[in-house]
N, C-alpha and C positions, 0 to 999 in steps of 0.2 A: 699631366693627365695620365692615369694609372693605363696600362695595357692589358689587358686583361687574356693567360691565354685559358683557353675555357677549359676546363676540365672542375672534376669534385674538390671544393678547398678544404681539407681536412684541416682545420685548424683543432687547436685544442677541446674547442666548444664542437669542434667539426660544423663550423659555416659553412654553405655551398656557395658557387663560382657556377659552374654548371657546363654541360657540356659533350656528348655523349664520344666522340671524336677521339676525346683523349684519357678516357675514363672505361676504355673495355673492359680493364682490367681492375674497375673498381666497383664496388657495391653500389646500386644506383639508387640506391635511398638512404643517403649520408642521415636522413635526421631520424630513423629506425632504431638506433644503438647509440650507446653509449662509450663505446671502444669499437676498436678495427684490426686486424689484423696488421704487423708494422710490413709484410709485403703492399698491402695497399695504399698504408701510409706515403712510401717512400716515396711516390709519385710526386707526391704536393711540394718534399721538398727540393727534390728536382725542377720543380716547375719555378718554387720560389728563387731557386739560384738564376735558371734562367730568365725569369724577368729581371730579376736586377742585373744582370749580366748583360741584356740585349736589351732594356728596354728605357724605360724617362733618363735613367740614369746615364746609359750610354748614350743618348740625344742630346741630353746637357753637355755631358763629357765632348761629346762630336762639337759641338758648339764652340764650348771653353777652348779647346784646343786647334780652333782651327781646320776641322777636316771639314763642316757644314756651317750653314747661314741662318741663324732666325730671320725669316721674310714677314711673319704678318703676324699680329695680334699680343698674345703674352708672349711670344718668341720673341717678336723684335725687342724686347726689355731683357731677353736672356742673351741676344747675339750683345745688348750692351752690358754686361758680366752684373746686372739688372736684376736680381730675383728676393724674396724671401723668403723665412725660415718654412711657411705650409708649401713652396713647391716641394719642397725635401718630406712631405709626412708620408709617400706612395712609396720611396726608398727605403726607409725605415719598417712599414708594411712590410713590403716582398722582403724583407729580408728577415726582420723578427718574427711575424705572423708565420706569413705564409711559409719561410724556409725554413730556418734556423728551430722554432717549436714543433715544428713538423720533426726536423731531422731528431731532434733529443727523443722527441717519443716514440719513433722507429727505435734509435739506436734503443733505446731502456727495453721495449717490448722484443726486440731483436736477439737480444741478450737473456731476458730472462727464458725465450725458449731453446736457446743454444744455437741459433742459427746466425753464427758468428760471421761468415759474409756478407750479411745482410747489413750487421751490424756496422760493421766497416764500408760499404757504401754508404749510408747514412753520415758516417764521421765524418769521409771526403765531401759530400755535397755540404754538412756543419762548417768544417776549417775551411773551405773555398767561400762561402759566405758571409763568416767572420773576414777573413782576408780581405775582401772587397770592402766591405763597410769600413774595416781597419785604415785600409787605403785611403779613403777617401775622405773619412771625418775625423781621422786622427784616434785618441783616444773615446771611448766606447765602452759599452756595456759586455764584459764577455765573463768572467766566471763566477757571476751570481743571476746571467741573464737568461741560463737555461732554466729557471726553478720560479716561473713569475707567481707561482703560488705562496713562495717562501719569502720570496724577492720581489715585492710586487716593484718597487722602485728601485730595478738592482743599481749598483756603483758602478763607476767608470775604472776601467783598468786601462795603463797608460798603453799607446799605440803599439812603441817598441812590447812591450808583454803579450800584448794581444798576438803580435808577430809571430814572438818564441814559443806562442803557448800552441797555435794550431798547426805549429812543427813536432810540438807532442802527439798532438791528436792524428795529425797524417802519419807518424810514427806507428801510431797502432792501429789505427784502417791498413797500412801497409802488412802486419800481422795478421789481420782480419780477412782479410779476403784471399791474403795467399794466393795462388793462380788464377781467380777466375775471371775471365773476359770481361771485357767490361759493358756486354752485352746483357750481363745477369741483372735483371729486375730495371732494366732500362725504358722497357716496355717501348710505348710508340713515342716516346717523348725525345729522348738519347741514341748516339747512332756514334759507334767506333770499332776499331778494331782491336784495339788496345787491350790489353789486361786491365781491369785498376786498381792494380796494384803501378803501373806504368802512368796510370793518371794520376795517381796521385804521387808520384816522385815528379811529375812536370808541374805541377800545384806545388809542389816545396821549392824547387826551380824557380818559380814568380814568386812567391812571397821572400826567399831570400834575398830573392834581387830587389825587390820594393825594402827589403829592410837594410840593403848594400853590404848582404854578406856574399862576396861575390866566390869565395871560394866553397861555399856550399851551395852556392848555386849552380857554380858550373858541374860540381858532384854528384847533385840530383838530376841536372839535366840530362846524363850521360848515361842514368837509366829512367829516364822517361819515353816520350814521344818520341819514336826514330822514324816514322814513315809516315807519308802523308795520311795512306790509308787507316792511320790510328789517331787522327783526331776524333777531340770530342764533338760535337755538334750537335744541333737543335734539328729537330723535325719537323714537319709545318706540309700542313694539306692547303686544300682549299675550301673546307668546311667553313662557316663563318668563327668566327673569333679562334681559328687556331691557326692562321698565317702567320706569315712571318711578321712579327712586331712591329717594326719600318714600313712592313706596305700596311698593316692593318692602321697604323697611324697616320702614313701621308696617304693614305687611300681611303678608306671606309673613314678616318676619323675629323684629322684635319688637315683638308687639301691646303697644301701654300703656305702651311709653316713650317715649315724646314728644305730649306732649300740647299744652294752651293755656292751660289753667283757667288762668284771672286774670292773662294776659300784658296789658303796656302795649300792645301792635299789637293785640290783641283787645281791651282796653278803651277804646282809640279810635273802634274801629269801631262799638262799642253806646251811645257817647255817655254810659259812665262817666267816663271824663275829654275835654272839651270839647276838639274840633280847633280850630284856629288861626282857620280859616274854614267855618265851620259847614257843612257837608257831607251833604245829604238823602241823597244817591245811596250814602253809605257802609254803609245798610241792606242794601242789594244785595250789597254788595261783602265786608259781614260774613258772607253766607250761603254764598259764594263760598270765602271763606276757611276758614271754622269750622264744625262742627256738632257738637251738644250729645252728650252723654254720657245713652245709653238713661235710667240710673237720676236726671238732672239734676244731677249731681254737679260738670260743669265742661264742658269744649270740646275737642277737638282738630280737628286741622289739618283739612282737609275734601278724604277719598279718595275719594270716591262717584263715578260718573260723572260729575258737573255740578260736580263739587268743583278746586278752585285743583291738586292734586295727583292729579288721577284714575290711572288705568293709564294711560292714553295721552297723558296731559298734556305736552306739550312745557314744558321750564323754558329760562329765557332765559338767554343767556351774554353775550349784550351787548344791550340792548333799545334802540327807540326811546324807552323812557318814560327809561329812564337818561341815554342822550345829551344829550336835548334838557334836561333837570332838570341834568346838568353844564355846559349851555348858560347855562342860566337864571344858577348859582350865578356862575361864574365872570363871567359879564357883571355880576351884582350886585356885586362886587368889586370889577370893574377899572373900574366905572363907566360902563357900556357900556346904553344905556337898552332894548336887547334884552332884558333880565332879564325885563320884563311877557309882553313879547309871548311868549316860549317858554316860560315858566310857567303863560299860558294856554291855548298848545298841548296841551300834557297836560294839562290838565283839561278841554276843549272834548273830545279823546280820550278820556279814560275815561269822560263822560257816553255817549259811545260804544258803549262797550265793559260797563257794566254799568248803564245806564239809570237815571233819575231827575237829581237836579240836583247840578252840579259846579260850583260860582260858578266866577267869574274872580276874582280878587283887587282890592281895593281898595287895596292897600299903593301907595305910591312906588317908582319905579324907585330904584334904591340903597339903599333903606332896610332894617335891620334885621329890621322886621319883615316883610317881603319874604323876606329870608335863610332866617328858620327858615321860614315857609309853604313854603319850595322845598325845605327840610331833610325838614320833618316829610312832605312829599308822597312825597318818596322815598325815608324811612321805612317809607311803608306800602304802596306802590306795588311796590317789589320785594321782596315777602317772597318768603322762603326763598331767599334769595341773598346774596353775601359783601358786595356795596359797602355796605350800611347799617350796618355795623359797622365799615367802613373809616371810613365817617364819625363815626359819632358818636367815634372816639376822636381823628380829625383836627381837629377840630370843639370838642374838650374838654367832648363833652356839651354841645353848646349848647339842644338840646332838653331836656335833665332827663332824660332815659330813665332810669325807678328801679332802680339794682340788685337786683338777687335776693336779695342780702345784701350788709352793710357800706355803705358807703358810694361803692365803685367801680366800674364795671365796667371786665371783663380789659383790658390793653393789648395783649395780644399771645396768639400760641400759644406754647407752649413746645417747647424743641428737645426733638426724637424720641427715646427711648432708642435705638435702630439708630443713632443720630449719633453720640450721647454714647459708646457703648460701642465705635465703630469709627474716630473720625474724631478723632485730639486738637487737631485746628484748631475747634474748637467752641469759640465762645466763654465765656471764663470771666474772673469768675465768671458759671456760667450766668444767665441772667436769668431771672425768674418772672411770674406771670402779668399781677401787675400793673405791671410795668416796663416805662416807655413805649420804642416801639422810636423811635431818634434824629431820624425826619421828626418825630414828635409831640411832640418836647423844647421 
């Protein structure tokens, strides 16, 4: 079920969504013209990254991997790794509608009036979009799928390409925007402190580590996100439809399908199954995440004000705890004796951030068990977000994360029924859920 956050949806045809909340800053009669200026554009495809970024897809994702529970209705067929190709057609929306053609028509109109930062925010909200769709379906539509005029059925470009190609594109948004904050043209939707030109060098950070180039990973991380205060994040009132995602779905939409009872990311945090590195301050950070079920029956995510998901909860779209933990991995890799020190950055931080005690790790620099301490931290660290399921299936499950059933968890999403029924560049034979997409071969 799609998430809707309200604001003008400037699609190509410029459809409306609606919404006045998140649209001050846009003409409020989207069906008046026939073009927009690409400052107003840019909104829609900020919003398009943010829903794929926080929304069905991360619930699924939360699901697949263990951090949440499908409790009731079409959930309980998705907590059994249960779904088909039309739950996937809302994904493919927020990301080609909604983001992706939004961002190409910023960037084209951005460009043709010379206002080349503009242009380059557009690219980064473009390559972060690709990246995620790349992630998760493998091979994909990427460079015949900005032009559906030309291309009304573009071709699939293989995943590893898609990878390399929107390291090009963050290449030149990093030109593009040059110094400026990444406060410019964020409006009320994005909140950092960052430059983004800093955001998008932690956007090259993730995708070389989904693609396991770990020594360009840990290169971009190093000028990316360095302080908390410069993550990316979502904005969210209490206006109707422009909450946060998670409560607008287990609150306003459907109560008691997503729950927690008995997830691995909630059994970590109560010290049913032993973290790596024994963790006092994880008491905190359980209460933060989860709260019990009136009748004591199980857990769900925790929407209350003081809860990990409130109404006004900002969710992160690229955080300092990610970066500096992609820091971590990749320096443990390449051999790089920085693995310690940024791995105790984020825990020196979350003692921080939810009180009590956060060791530092006694592991070796390079060592294994170093590796999963960094794994498991950012495991639990970014719940309800897509990279910890990027990981565990890059990773081959190096932590044991126990399926829901069987013996695997998904490899992938599967292509959209909207794909399959419009597009006969879809790969075939189609692949299913649990067939690795080719970076995880």
């Amino acid at each position: 079920m799609k998430k809707i956050l309200a604001y003008s949806i400037l699609s190509v045809l410029f459809i409306t969504m609606s919404c006045e909340s998140y649209t001050e800053d846009l003409n409020t009669d989207p069906n008046a013209f026939s073009s927009a200026p690409p400052e107003l554009i840019i909104g829609q495809a900020q919003l398009g990254w943010m829903q794929l970024a926080t929304s069905n897809s991360a619930r699924y994702a939360g699901i697949f991997m263990n951090h949440f529970t499908g409790e009731d209705r079409q959930y309980l067929t998705v907590n059994g790794y249960s779904t088909t190709a039309a739950d996937y057609d809302d994904a493919w929306d927020d990301a080609y509608v909604d983001g992706i053609q939004q961002a190409e028509l910023t960037e084209r109109l951005a460009l043709e009036s010379g206002n080349m930062q503009l242009a380059g925010i557009a690219q980064i909200a473009k390559a972060a979009i690709y990246g995620e769709m790349a992630a998760l379906f493998g091979d994909i539509p990427f460079s015949q799928a900005g032009n559906p005029d030309e291309f009304p059925q573009p071709a699939y470009d293989g995943q590893a390409a898609v990878l390399s190609g929107i390291q090009t594109i963050l290449d030149q948004a990093i030109t593009n925007v040059g110094s400026s904050s990444a406060s410019l043209y964020a409006g009320n939707r994005l909140s950092s402190g960052a430059t983004w030109a800093e955001i998008a060098y932690s956007l090259k950070a993730r995708y070389y580590l989904i693609a396991k180039d770990y020594p360009n990973a840990l290169a971009s991380a190093r000028q990316g996100i360095d302080t908390p205060a410069k993550s990316l994040v979502s904005l969210h009132t209490t206006s109707t439809n422009t909450e946060n995602l998670y409560y607008q779905f287990m609150v306003d939409e459907r109560d008691g399908y997503l729950g927690a009872t008995d997830s691995h990311l909630l059994h970590l945090l109560d010290g049913t199954v032993p973290r790596l590195i024994n963790t006092p301050g994880d008491s905190n950070r359980f209460t933060f995440y989860f709260t019990p079920y009136s009748d004591g029956s199980g857990h769900a995510p925790n929407v209350s004000s003081t809860g990990v998901f409130a109404e006004t909860a900002s969710m992160n779209i690229i955080s300092y705890e990610e970066v500096k933990l992609i820091e971590a991995e990749a320096a443990n890799r390449t051999g790089d004796a920085g693995d310690v020190t940024a791995f105790n950055e984020v825990r020196a931080h979350l003692a921080t951030v939810y009180g009590g005690s956060f060791p530092a790790t006694a592991s070796a620099s390079g060592s294994a068990a170093l590796l999963a301490e960094i794994l498991e931290e950012k495991y639990i660290s970014l719940i309800g977000e897509l990279q910890p399921f990027h990981d565990i299936r890059r990773t081959n499950n190096l932590l044991n994360v126990p399926p829901k059933t069987g013996s695997t968890i998904p490899q992938r999403f599967i292509y959209p029924q909207v794909e399959v029924d419009t597009n006969p560049n879809v790969p075939s034979p189609i692949p299913d859920l649990f067939t690795k997409t080719p970076v995880n071969q």
